[in-house]
OpenMM code with the backbone's topology and positions (N, CA, C; nanometers):
from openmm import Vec3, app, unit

residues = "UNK UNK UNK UNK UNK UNK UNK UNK UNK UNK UNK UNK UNK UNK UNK UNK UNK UNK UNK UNK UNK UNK UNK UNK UNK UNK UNK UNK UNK UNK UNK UNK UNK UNK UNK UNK UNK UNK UNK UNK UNK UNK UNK UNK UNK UNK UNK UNK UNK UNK UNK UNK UNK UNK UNK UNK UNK UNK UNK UNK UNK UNK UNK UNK UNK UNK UNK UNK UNK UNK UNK UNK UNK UNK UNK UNK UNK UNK UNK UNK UNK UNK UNK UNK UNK UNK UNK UNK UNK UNK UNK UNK UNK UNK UNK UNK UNK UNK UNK UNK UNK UNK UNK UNK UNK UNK UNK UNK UNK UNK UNK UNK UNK UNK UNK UNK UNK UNK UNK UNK UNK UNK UNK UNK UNK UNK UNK".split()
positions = [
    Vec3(-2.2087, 0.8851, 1.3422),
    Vec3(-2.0793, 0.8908, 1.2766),
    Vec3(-1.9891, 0.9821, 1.3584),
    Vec3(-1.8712, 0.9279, 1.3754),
    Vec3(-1.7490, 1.0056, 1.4771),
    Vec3(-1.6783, 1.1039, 1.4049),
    Vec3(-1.6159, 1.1756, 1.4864),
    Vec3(-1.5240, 1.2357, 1.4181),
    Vec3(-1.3812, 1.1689, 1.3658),
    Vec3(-1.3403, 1.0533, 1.4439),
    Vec3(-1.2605, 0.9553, 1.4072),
    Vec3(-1.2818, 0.9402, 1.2491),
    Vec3(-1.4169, 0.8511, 1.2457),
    Vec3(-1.5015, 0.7912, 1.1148),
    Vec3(-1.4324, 0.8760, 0.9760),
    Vec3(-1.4803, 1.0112, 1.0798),
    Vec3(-1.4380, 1.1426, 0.9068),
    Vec3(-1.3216, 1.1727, 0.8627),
    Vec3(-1.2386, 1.1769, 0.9760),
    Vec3(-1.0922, 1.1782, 0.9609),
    Vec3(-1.0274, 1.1057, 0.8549),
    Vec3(-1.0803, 0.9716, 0.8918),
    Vec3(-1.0470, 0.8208, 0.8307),
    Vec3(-1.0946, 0.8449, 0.6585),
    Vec3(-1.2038, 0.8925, 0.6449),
    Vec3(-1.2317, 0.8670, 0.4888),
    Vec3(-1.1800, 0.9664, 0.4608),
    Vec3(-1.1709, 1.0661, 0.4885),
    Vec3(-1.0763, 1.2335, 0.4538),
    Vec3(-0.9387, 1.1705, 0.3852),
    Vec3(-0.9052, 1.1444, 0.5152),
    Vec3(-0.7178, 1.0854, 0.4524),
    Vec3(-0.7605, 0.9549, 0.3665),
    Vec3(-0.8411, 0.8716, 0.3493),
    Vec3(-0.8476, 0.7284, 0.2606),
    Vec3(-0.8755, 0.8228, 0.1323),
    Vec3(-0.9481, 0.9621, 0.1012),
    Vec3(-0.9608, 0.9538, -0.0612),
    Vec3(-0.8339, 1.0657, -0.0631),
    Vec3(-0.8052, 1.1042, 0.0392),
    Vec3(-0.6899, 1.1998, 0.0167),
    Vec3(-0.5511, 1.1072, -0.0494),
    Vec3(-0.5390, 0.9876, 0.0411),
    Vec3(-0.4676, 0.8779, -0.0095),
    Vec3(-0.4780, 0.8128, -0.1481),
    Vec3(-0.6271, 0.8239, -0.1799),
    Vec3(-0.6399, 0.7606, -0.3078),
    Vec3(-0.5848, 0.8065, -0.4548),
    Vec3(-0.5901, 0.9375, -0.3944),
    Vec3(-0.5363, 1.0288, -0.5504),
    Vec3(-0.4257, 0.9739, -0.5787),
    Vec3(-0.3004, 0.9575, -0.5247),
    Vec3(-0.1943, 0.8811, -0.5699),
    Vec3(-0.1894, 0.7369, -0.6456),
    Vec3(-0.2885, 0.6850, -0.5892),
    Vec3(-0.2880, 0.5161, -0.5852),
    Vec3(-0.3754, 0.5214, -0.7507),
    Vec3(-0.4569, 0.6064, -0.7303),
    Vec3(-0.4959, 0.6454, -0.8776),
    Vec3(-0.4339, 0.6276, -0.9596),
    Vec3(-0.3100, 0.7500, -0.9756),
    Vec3(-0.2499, 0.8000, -1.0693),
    Vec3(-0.0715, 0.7020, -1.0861),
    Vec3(-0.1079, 0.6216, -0.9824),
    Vec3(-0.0203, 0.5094, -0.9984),
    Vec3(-0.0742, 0.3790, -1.0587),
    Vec3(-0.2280, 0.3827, -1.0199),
    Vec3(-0.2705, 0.2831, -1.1312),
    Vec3(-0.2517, 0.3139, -1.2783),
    Vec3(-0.3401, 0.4170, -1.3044),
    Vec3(-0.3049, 0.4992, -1.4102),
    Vec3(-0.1841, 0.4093, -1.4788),
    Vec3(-0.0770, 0.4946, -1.4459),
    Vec3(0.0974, 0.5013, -1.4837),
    Vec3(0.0751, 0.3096, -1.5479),
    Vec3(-0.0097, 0.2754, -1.4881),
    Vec3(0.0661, 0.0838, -1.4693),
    Vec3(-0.0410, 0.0285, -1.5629),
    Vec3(-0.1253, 0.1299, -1.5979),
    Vec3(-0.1948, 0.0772, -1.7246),
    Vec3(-0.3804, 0.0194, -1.6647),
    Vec3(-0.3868, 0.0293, -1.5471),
    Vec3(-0.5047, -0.0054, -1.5000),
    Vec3(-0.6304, 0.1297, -1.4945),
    Vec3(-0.7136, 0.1353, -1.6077),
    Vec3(-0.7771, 0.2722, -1.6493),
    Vec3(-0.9184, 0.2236, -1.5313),
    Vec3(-0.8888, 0.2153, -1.3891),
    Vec3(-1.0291, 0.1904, -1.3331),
    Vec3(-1.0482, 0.3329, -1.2718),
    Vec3(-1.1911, 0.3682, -1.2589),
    Vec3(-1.2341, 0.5225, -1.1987),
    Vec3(-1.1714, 0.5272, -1.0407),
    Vec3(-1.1641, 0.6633, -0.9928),
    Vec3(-1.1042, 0.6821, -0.8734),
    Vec3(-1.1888, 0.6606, -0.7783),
    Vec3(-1.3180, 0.6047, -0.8201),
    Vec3(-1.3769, 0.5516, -0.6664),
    Vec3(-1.3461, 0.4495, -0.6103),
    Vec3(-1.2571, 0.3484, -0.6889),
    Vec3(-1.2463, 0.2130, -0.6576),
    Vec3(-1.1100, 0.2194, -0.5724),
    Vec3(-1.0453, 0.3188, -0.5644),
    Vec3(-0.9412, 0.3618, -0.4979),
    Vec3(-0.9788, 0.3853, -0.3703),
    Vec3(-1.0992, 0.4618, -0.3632),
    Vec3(-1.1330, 0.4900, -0.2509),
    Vec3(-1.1577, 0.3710, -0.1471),
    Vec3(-1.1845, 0.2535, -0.1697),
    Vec3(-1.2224, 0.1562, -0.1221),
    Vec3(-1.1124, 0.0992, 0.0141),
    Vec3(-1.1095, 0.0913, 0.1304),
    Vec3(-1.0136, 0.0738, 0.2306),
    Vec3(-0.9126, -0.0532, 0.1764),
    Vec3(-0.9764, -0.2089, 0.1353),
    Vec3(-0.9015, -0.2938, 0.0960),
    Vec3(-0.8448, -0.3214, 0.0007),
    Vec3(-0.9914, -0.2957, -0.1164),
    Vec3(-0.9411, -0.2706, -0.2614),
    Vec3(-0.8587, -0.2267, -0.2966),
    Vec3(-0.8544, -0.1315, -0.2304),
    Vec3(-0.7280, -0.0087, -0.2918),
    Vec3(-0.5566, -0.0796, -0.2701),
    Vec3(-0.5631, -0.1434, -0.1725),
    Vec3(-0.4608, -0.2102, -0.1705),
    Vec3(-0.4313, -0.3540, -0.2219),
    Vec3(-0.5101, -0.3997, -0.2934),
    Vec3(-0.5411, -0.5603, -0.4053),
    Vec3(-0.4801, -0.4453, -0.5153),
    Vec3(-0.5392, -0.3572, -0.5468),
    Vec3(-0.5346, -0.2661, -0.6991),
    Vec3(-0.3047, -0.2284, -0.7231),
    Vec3(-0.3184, -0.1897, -0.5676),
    Vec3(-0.2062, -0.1540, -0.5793),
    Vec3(-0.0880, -0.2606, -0.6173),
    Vec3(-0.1167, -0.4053, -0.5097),
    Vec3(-0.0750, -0.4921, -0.5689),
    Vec3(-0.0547, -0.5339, -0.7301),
    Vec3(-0.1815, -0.5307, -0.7706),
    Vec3(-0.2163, -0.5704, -0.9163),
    Vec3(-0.0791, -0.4551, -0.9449),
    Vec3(-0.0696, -0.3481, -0.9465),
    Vec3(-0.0048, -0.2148, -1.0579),
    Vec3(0.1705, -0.3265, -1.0022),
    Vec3(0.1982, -0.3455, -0.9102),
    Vec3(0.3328, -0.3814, -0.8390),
    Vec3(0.3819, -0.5466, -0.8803),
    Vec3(0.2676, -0.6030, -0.9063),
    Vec3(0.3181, -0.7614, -0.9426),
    Vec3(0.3725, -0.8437, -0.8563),
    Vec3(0.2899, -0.7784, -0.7567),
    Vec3(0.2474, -0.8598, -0.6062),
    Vec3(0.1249, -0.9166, -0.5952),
    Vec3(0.1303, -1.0933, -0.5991),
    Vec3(0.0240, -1.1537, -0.5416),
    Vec3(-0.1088, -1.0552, -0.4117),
    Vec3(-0.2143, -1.0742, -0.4365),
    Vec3(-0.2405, -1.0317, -0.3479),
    Vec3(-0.2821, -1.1283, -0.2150),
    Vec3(-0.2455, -1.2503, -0.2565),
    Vec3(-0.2971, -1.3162, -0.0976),
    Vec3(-0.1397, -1.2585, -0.0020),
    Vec3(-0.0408, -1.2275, 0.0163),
    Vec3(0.0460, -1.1749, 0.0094),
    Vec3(-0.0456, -1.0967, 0.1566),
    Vec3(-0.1086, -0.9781, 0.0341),
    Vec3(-0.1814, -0.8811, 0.1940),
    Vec3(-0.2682, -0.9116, 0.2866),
    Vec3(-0.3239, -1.0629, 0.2002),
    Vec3(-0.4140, -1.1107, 0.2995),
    Vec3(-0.4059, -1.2189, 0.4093),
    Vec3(-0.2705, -1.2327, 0.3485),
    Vec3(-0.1626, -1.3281, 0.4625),
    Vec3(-0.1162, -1.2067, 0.5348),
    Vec3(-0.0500, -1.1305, 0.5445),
    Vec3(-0.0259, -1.0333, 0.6235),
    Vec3(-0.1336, -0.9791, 0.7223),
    Vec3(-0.2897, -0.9621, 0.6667),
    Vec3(-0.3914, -0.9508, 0.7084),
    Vec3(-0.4291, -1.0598, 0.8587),
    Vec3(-0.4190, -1.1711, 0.7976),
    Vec3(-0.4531, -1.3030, 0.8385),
    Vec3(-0.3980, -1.3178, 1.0099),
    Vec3(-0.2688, -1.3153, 0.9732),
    Vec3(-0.1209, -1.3156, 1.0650),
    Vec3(-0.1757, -1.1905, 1.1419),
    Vec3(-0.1753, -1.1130, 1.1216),
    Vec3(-0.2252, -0.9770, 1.1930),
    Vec3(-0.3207, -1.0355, 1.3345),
    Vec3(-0.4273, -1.0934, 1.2634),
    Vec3(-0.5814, -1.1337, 1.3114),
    Vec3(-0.5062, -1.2296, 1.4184),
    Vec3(-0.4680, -1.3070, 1.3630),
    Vec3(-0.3997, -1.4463, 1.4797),
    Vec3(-0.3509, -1.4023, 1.5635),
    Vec3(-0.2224, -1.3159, 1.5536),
    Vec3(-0.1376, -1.3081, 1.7243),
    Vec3(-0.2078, -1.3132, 1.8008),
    Vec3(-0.3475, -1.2159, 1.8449),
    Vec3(-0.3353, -1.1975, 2.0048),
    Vec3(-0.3942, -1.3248, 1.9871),
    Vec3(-0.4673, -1.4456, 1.9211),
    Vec3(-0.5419, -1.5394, 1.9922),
    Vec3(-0.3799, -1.6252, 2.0224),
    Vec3(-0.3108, -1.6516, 1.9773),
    Vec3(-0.1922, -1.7133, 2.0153),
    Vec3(-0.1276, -1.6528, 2.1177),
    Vec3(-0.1543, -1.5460, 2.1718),
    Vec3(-0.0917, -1.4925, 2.2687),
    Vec3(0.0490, -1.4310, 2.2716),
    Vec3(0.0624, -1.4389, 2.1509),
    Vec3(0.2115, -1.3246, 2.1379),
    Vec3(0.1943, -1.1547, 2.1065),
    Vec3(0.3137, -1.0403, 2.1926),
    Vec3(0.2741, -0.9880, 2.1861),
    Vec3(0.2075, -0.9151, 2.0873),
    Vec3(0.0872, -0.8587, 2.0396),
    Vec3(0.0464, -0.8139, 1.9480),
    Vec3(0.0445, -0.6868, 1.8441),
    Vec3(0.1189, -0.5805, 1.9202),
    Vec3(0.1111, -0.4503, 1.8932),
    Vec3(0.2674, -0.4578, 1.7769),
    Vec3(0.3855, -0.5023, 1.8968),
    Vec3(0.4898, -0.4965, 1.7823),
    Vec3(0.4824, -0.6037, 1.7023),
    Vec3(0.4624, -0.7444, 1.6834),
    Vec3(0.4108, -0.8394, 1.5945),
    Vec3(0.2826, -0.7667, 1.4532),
    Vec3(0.2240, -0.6900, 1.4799),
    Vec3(0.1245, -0.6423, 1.3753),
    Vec3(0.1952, -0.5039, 1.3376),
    Vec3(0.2950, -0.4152, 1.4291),
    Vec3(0.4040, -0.3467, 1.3608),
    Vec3(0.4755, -0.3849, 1.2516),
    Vec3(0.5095, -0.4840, 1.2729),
    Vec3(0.6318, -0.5921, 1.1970),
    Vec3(0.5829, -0.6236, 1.1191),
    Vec3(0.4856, -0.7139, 1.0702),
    Vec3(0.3864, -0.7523, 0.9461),
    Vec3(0.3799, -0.6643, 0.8544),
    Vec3(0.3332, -0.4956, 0.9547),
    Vec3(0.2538, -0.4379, 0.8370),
    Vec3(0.4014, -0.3263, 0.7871),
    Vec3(0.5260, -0.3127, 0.8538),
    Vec3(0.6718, -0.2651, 0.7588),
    Vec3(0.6944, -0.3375, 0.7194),
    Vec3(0.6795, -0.4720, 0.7327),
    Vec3(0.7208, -0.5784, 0.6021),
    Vec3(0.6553, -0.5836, 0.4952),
    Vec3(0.5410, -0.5681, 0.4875),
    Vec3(0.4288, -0.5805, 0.3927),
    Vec3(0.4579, -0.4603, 0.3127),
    Vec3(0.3994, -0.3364, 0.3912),
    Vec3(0.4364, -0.1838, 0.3213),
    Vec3(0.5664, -0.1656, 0.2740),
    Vec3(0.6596, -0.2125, 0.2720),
    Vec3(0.8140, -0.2297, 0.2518),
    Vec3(0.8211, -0.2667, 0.1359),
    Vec3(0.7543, -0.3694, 0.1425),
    Vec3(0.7658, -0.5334, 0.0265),
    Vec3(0.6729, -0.4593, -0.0744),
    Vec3(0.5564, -0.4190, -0.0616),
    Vec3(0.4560, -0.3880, -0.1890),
    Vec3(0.5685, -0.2189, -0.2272),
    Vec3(0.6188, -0.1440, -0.1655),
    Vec3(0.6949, -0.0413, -0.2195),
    Vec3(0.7900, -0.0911, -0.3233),
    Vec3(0.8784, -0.1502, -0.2223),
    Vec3(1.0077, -0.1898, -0.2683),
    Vec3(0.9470, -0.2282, -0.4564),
    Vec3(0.8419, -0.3196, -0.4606),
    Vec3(0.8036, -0.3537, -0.6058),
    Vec3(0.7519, -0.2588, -0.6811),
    Vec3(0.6767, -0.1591, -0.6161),
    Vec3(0.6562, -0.0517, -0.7019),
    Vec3(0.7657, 0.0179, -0.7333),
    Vec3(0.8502, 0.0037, -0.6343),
    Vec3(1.0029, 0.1361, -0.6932),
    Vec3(1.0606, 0.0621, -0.8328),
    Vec3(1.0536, -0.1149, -0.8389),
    Vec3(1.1320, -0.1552, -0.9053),
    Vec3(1.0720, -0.1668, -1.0045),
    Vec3(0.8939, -0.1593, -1.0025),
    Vec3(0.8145, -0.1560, -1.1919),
    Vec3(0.8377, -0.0310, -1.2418),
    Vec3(0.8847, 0.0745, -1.1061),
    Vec3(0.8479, 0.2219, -1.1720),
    Vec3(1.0304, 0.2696, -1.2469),
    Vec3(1.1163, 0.1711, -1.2059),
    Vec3(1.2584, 0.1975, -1.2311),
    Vec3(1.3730, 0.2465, -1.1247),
    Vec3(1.2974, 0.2378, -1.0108),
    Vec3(1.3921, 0.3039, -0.8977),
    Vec3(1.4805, 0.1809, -0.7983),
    Vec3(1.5448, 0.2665, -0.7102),
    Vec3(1.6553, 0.1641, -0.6587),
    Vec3(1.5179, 0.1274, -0.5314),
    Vec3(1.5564, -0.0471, -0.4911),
    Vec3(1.4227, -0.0966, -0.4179),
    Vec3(1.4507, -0.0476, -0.2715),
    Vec3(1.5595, -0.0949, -0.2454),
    Vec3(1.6038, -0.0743, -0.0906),
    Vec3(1.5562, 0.0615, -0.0095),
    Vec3(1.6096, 0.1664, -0.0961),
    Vec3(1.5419, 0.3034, -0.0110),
    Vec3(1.4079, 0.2863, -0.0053),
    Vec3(1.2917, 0.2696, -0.0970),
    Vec3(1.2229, 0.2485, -0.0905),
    Vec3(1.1409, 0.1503, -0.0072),
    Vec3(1.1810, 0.0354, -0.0326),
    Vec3(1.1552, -0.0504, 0.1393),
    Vec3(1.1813, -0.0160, 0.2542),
    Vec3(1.2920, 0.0235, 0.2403),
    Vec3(1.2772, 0.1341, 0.4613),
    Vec3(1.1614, 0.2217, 0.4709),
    Vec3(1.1631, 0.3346, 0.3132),
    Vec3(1.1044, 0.4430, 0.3023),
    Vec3(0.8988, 0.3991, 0.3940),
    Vec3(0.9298, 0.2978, 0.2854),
    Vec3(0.7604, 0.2599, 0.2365),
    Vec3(0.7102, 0.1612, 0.3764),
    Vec3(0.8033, 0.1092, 0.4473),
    Vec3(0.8224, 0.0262, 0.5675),
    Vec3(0.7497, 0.1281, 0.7001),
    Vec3(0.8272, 0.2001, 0.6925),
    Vec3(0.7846, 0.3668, 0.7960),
    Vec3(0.7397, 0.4415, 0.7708),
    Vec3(0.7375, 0.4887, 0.6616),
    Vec3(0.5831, 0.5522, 0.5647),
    Vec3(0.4930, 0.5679, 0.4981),
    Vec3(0.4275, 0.4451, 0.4592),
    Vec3(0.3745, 0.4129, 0.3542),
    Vec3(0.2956, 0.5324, 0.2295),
    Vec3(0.2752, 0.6463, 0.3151),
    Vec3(0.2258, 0.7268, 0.2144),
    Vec3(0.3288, 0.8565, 0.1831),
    Vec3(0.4694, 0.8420, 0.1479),
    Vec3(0.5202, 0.9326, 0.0956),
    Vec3(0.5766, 0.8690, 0.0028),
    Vec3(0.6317, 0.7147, -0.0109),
    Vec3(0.6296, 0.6800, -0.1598),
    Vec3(0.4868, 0.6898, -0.2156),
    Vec3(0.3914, 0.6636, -0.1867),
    Vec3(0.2432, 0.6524, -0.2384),
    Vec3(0.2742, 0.7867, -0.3434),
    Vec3(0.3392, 0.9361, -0.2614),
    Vec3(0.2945, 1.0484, -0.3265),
    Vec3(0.4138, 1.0573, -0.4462),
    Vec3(0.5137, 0.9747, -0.3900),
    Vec3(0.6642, 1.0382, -0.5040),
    Vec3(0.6003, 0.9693, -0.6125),
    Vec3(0.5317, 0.8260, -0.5835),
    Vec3(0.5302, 0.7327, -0.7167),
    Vec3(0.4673, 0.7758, -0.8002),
    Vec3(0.3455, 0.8579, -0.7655),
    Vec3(0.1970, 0.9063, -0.8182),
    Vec3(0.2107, 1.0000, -0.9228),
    Vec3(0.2902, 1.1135, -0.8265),
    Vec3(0.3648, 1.2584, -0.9055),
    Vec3(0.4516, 1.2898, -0.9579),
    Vec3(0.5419, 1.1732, -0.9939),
    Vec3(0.6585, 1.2280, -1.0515),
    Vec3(0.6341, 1.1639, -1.2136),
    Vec3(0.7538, 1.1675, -1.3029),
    Vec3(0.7620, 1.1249, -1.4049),
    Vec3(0.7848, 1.0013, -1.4573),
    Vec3(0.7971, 0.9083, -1.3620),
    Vec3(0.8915, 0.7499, -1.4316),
    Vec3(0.7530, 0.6938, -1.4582),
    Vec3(0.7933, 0.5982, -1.5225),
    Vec3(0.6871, 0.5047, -1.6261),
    Vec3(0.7482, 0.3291, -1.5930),
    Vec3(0.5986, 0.2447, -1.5779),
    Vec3(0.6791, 0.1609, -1.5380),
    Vec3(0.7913, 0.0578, -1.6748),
    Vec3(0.8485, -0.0086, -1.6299),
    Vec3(0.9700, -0.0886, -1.6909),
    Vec3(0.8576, -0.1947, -1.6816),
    Vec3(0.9015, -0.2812, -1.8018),
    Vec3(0.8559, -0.4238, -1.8449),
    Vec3(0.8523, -0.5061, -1.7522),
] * unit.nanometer
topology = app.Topology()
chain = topology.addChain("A")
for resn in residues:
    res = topology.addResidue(resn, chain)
    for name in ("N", "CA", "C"):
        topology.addAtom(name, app.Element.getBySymbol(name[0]), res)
């Protein structure tokens, strides 16, 4: 096991606490290990956002394909995954009551600082 390896699960349950407490908020009472999970955790998040999840696994998919198609691959799997992280924000800002747009740039280029606003703050989601 690398030191890479440890890094990686360090920040994945460090990540999870939010995704938790955003399930939580959205009514999904599952334990925080299932958070921990690298893919799951992002099907779960879907589920809380009212985002399909083939959605990530088309994004996933598309990812996998470029380089055999031969386009370039690095900014093509850039692009996928701020669209994707954008798109699953943008829906959480809008179950949780917030304006979507900031949130889609936000969540596009950072995916884990909406993760933390959504988790910790006070809004509740809207119908």
């Amino acid at each position: 096991m690398g030191i890479s390896y440890l890094i990686f699960m360090i920040a994945d349950m460090v990540l999870a606490i939010p995704m938790w407490k955003i399930g939580r908020k959205c009514g999904q009472e599952l334990p925080y290990w299932r958070y921990c999970i690298p893919i799951y955790n992002l099907v779960l998040l879907c589920r809380c956002a009212c985002v399909p999840a083939y959605i990530l696994f088309a994004a996933m998919g598309v990812s996998v394909l470029v380089p055999i198609v031969g386009l370039p691959s690095s900014e093509i799997t850039w692009l996928i995954s701020f669209l994707f992280f954008g798109y699953l924000s943008s829906a959480l800002a809008g179950r949780l009551g917030k304006r979507k747009i900031n949130w889609f740039i936000l969540g596009g280029l950072l995916f884990f600082i909406p993760l933390f606003v959504f988790g910790f703050d006070n809004s509740m989601p809207q119908s």
